[in-house]
N, C-alpha and C positions, 0 to 999 in steps of 0.2 A: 818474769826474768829467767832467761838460760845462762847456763852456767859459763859460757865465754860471750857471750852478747848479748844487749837487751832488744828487745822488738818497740820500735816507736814509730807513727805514721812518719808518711813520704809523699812526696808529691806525686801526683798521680801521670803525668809522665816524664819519658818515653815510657810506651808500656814493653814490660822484656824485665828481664833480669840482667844486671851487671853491676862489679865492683867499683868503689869510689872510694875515696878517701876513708870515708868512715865508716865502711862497713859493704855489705851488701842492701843493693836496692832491688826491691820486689816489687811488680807492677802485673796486673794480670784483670783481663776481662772475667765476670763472672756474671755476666746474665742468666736470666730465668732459662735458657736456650742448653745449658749445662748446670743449673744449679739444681732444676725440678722444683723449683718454688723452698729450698735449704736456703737460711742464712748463712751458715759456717762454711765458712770458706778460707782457703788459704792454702798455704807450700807443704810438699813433704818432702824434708831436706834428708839428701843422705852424706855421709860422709864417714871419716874413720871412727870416730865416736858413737854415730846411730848408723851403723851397716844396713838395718832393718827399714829406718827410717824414722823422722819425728816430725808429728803433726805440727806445724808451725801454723796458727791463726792467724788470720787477718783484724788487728787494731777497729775496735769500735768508734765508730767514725771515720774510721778510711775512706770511704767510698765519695767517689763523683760520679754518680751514674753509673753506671755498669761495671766500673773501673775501680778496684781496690789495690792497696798500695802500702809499705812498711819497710823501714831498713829494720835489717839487722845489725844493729852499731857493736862495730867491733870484729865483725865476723870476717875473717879474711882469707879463708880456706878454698884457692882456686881450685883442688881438686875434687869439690863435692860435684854434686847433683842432684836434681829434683825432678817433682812432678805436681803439678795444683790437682787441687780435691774442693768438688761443693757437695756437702753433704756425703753421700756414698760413694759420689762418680767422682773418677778419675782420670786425669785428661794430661795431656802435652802440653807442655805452653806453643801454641805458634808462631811463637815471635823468638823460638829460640834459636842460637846460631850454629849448634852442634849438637849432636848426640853425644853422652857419655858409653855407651855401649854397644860402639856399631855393631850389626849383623853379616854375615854372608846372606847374598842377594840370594832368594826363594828359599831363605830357611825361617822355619813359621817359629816365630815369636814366643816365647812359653810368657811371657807379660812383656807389659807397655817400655818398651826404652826409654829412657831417664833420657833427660835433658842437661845441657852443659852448661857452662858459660863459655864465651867464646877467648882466647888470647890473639887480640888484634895485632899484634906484633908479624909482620911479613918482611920481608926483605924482596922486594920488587925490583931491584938493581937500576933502577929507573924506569919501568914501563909505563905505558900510556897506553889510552885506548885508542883505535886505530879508526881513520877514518877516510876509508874510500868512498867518493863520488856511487851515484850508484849505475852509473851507463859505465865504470870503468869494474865492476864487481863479476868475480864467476863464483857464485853461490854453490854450495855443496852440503846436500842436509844427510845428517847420519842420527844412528842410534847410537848411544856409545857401547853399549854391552853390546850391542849386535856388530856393529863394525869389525870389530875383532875375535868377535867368541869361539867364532869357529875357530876348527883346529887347523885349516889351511892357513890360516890369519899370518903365521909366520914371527910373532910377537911371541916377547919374554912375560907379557902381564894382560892373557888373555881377559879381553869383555870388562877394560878398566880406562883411567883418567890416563893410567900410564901407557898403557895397550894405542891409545888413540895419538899419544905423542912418539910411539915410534912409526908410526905412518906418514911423519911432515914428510919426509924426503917424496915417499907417493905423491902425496896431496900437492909440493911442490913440482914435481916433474909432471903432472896431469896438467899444472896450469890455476890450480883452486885459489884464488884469493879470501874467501870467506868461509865459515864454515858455519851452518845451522844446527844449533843442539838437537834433538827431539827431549822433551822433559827429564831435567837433570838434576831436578831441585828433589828433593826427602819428598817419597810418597810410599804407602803399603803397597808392595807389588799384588800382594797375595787377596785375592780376591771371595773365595769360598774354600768350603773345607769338604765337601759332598762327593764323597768316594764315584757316585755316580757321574760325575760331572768329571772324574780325572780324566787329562787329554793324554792318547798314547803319543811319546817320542817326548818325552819330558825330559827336561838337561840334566843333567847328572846331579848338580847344584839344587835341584826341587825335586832331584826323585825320591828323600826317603820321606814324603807325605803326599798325599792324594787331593791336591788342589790346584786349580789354577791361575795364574799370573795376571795380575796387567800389564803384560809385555810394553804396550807406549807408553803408559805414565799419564794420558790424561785424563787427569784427575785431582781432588784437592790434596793437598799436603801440606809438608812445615815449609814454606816458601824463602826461608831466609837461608838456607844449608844444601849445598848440594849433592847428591845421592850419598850417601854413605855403603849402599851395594856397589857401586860402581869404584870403588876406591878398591887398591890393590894391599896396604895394610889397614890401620884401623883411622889414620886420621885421612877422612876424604876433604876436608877443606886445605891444607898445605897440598895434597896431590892435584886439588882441579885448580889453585892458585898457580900451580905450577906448570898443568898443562897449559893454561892461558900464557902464562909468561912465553913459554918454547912456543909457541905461538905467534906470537904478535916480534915475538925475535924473528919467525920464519917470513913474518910480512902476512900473517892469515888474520883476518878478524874471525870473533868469537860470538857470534848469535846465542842466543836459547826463545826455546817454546816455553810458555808460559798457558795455562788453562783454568781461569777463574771463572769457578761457579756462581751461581746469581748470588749467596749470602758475602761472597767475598765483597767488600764498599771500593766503590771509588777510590777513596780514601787510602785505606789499606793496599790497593796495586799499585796507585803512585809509590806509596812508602816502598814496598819490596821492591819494586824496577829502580830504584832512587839507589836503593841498598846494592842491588848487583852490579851497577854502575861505579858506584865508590869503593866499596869491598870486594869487588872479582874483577874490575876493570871488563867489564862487557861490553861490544860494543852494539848491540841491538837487540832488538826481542821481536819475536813474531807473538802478537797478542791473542789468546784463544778463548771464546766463552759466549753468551749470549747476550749483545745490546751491550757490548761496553760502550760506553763513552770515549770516543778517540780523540773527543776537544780537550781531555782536561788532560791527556800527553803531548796535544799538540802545541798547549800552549804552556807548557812546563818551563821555566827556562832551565831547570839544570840538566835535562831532556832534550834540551835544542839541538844535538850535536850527536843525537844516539839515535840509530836506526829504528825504527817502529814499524814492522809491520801487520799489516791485517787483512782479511780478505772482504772487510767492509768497505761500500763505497763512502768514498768521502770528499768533500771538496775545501780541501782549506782557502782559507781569503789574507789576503796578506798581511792580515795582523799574529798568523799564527808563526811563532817560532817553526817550526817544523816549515812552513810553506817557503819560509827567508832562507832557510839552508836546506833543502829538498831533503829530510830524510825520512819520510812518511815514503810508506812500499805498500802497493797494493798488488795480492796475490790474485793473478789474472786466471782462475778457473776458465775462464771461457776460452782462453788460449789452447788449453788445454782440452776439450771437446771437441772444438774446432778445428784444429789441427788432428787431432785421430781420425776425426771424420771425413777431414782431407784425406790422409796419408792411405783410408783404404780404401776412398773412391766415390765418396758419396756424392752423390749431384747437388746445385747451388752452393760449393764450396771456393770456388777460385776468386771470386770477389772478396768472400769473407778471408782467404790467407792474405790476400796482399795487404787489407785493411791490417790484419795481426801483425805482418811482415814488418809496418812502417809506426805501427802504435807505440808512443809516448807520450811523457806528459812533461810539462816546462816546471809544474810546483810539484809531482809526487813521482816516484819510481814506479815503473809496470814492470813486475816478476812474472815471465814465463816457464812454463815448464811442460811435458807432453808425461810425465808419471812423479809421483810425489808420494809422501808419507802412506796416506793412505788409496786405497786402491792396487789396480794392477801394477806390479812394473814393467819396464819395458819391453823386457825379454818376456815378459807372458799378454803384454798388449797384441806382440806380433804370432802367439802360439797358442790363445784361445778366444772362443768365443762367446763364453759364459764364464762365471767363477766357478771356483773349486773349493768350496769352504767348508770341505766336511769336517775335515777334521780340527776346526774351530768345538766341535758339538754342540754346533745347533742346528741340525737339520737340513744346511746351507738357507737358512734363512737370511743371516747377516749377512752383512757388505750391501753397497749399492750393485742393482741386476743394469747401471747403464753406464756400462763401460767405455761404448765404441770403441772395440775391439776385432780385430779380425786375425783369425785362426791361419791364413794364408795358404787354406784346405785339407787341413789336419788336423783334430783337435788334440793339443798336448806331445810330447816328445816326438819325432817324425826320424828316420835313419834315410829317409830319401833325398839326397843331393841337391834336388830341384826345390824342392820348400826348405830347407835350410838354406841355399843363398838366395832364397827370396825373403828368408825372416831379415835375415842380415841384412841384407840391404832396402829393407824398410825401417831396420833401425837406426842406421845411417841418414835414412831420409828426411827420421822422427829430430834423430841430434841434429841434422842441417837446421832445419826450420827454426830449431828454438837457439843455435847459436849464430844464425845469419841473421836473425830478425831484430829489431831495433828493441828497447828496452833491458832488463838484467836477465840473468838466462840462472835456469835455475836447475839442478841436474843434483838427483836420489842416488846415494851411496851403490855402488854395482853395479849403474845402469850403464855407466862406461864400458863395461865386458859382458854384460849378461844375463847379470844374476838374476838368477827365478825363485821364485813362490810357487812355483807349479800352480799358478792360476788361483792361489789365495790371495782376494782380493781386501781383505781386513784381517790378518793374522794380530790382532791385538793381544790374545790368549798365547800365541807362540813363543813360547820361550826357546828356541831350537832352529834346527837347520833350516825350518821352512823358513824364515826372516831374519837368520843372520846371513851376514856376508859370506858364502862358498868363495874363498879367495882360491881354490883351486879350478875354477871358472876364467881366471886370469889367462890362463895358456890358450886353451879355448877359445877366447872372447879377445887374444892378441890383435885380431885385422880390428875391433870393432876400437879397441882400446887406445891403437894408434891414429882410427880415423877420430876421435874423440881429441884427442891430443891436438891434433892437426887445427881440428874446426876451432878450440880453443885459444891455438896460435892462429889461426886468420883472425880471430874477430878479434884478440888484443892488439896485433900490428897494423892494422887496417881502422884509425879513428871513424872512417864512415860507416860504421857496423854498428858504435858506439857510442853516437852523438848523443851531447846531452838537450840541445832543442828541438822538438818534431820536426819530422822530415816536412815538407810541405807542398812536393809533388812541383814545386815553381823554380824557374831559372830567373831566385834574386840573384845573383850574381851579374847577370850579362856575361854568362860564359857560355853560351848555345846548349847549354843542358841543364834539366832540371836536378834537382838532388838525387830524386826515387822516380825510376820511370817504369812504367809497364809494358810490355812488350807481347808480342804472338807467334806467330806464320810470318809476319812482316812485323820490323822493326816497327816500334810506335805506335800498331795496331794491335794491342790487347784482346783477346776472344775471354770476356768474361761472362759468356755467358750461362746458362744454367748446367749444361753439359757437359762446359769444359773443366779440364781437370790438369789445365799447362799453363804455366803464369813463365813468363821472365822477368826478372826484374834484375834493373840496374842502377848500381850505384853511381856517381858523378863523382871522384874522387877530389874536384876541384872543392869540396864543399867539407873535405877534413884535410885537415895541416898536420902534418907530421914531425911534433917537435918545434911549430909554430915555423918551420923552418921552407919547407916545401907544403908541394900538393902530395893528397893520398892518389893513390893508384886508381881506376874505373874497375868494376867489380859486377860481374854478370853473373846472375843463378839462372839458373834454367830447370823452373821445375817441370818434373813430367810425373804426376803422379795416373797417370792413365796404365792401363794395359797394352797399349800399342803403343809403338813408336812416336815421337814427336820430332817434327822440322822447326827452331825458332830461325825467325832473323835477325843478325844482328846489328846493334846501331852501327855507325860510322861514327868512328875513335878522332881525335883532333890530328892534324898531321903530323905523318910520324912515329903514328901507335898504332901497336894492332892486338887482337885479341891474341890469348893463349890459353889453352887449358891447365888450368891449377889442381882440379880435385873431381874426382864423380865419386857418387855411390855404388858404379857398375865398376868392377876392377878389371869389366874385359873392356872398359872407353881406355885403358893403357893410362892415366891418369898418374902417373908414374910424380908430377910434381908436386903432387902432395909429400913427397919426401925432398924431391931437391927443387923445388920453387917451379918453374914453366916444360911443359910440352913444348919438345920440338915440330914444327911444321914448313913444309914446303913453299905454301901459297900464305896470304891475308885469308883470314876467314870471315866470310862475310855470312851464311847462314850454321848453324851444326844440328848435327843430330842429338838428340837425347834419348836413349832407350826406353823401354818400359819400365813404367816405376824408380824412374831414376832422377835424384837429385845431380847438375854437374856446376862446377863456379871455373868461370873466366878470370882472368885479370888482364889488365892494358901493361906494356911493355914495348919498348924501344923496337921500333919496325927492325924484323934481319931480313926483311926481302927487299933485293934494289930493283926498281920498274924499270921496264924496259924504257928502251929512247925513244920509239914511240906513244906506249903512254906516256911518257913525260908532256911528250911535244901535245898530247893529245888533251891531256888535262888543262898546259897552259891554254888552250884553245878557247 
């Protein structure tokens, strides 16, 4: 017996610690795996009375298996804290909801941060988690310490929860409806302590110790709390309840990555996704780890209605929740290959883009993307042809050596005119592809203007400029930023960019055109052969309703990703319509409607050019040329 409460068993779940009527309940795993074959096991509580700490034991006979359990009756001191202890070792509890003593992000530990209890009390003002379709999503994955750290960032609470919510206004004028965490939940950033191993151009935040970081985060942690580095004072659960709220007010959903190692169960991921869904109103999670199990989310019911995704293949069947409301995403790596491999010219690829062009799925979402978390980005897809990963230190051994990447004949920075608007307008060609293409489109924090890694293709260790966002790359990266924008507003105004049933290359309708049609040298006659490297395709706008109200517009790309010139043909428009130029990648096609909707023109166009290496999109529009009185008489003919 202690001297304000007694210790008596408890039921042995939930396991966690929390207050109840009479007292504090204590629940805590204590397998052989942290015990080292000790009995004694149990809390070390702190509070105003034991500052130092008091061994609290666990009740003989508590246990169910691995699981011991005790209130403390009587005990009501919300501001303590603790730490469980089996025998010598001393451990976290995982299942806690808070820190009691956050840290600043890369400052090394002098011991273990005590754990909280959590105050569930939020004021939500009414929020819900948000739920968009996923053919209607533009996906946007960031860091949160990186997004902002830099000092161009322009924010009052650089490399925070707060730092990332003065960005909505960006994130809204860009077009972002979604937003991807990268791991935000409580992890050790700090990796090693081996002077040798210190990386130079350390943040200022980790420079007074010689170790380094795990910059992404994946990796295991307290899975129930998120980052308490990333918070701008000491409580990080009000500031990321918070950012989510300014959030889902803006109309943005809130993903996060998640990374469970093989000891993590089944069991225990349902529980914590269950948890961030009811406690942070999340609306999805990209799942990370080896051989999860994606049956036992898909058929979750309280799951049914939260984004999931992974980069495992899967085939749900219609008894899975998940399959009844499509929210299972499958992250399309191959998209992503493939499409590089197109963009610098590789042979046998013009079959494989249309196939990507037109790919969906009727029960799960297909997420494209042409650079992502890890790997190149985009600005250094187009500006190298190897990685650059020395100053990771290791040798440049890390990162994947298969990029499909092209240098576009300069490796790394270049001041010559001629490969700078050739970078650029490969990156333009890179964003056509992945937001003209059918499925959700998925686009890495600065890939909109530029931003480089100078060819670090796994800055994991990076705490620093090489992988935060240079938002002084903005000015810069203005042409690239606005044709991003642009592609952004074609594919939300244009439902046929964004259908949610695969395209299926047939005229069900009986409207003389098919949905997705392929095109060449001659309308309707496609060159897919091995050498070719020029696809057209067109969309049939009879085949999306705009507002249920009308028909969508006809929509032609014309890709050239060759080195020479290309001639397409174009279809013949129903009467009445003719084509226009909307948008190129080449700013000398005078493209000019990408800012005010259509290219004036003379005649009907019935073939066009498209330059080297150049993406250009048509649209159908109200004929302004009147035919002469003899074609007229001639046609009626």
């Amino acid at each position: 017996m202690h001297k304000n409460f007694d210790v008596i068993k408890a039921k042995a779940y939930p396991i966690g610690v929390s207050f109840c009527e009479e007292g504090m309940r204590v629940s805590a795993v204590c397998g052989s795996s942290v015990s080292g074959g000790s009995d004694e096991a149990g809390m070390i509580l702190y509070d105003r009375g034991h500052r130092n700490g008091i061994r609290i034991p666990f009740p003989e006979g508590s246990g169910v298996g691995a699981v011991r359990s005790m209130l403390l009756k009587g005990y009501q001191n919300r501001e303590c804290s603790y730490l469980f202890y089996c025998g010598e070792q001393i451990w976290q509890d995982p299942y806690c909801r808070r820190l009691a003593d956050p840290y600043r992000y890369g400052a090394r530990r002098k011991s273990l941060p005590r754990c909280a209890v959590l105050d569930e009390t939020y004021d939500w003002e009414g929020d819900d988690t948000l739920r968009y379709p996923y053919e209607d999503v533009i996906l946007y994955a960031l860091h949160v310490r990186g997004f902002t750290r830099h000092r161009t960032s322009g924010v009052a609470h650089r490399g925070t929860y707060l730092g990332l919510t003065e960005k909505i206004p960006y994130l809204k004028e860009l077009g972002i409806t979604s937003l991807l965490l990268m791991p935000a939940y409580e992890f050790d950033e700090i990796m090693d302590a081996d002077p040798a191993r210190a990386l130079p151009g350390t943040s200022a935040d980790a420079a007074a110790a010689p170790y380094r970081v795990n910059y992404w985060g994946y990796q295991k942690g307290l899975y129930y709390m998120p980052k308490s580095g990333y918070a701008d004072g000491r409580d990080a659960v009000t500031e990321f309840k918070d950012m989510v709220r300014k959030l889902h007010k803006s109309g943005i959903e809130v993903l996060m990555q998640f990374y469970f190692p093989p000891e993590i169960t089944q069991a225990q991921m349902l529980d914590i996704i269950r948890y961030w869904v009811l406690e942070y109103h999340i609306d999805g999670f990209h799942l990370m780890g080896v051989d999860l199990s994606i049956d036992a989310f898909t058929r979750d019911p309280l799951l049914c209605e939260t984004k999931i995704l992974t980069s495992q293949h899967y085939e749900p069947d219609g008894a899975d929740y998940m399959a009844q409301t499509r929210r299972l995403g499958w992250l399309n790596d191959g998209f992503l290959y493939d499409m590089r491999k197109a963009l610098k010219g590789d042979d046998n690829m013009a079959g494989q883009l249309f196939s990507h062009v037109r790919d969906s799925r009727p029960e799960t979402g297909t997420v494209n993307y042409i650079a992502k978390w890890d790997g190149m980005r985009l600005a250094d897809v187009v500006a190298y042809d190897r990685k650059h990963n020395e100053a990771n230190g290791e040798d440049n051994q890390d990162g994947t050596d298969y990029n499909c990447s092209w240098n576009c004949g300069v490796e790394g920075k270049s001041r010559r005119k001629s490969i700078q608007e050739l970078r650029l307008r490969q990156m333009k060609n890179a964003l056509s592809l992945v937001f003209l293409s059918q499925g959700t489109p998925l686009l890495y924090s600065g890939d909109e203007f530029g931003n480089t890694q100078e060819g670090n293709n796994n800055p994991y260790c990076q705490d620093n400029a090489v992988a935060w966002i240079k938002w002084n790359h903005t000015e810069s990266g203005k042409e690239l930023f606005e044709y991003t924008k642009m592609l952004i507003g074609l594919r939300r105004s244009h439902p046929v960019l964004h259908g949610r049933e695969p395209l299926k290359g047939m005229d069900y309708l009986s409207c003389g055109y098919p949905d997705i049609s392929c095109h060449g040298r001659e309308a309707w006659r496609p060159d897919l052969s091995p050498a070719s490297r020029s696809v057209g395709i067109m969309y049939c706008g009879q085949y999306g309703k705009i507002g249920g109200q009308r028909d969508d517009t006809f929509l032609y790309v014309g890709i050239n990703l060759h080195w020479n010139a290309y001639y397409f043909g174009l279809p013949q428009l129903p009467r009445g319509k003719e084509w226009a130029l909307y948008a190129s990648s080449d700013p000398r096609d005078g493209a000019e409607g990408r800012r005010s909707g259509v290219q004036e023109q003379a005649e009907p166009l019935q073939e066009i050019y498209v330059a080297p290496r150049t993406i250009a999109v048509y649209v159908s529009r109200d004929s302004a040329v009147k035919a002469a009185p003899e074609r007229d008489r001639a046609r009626r003919k």
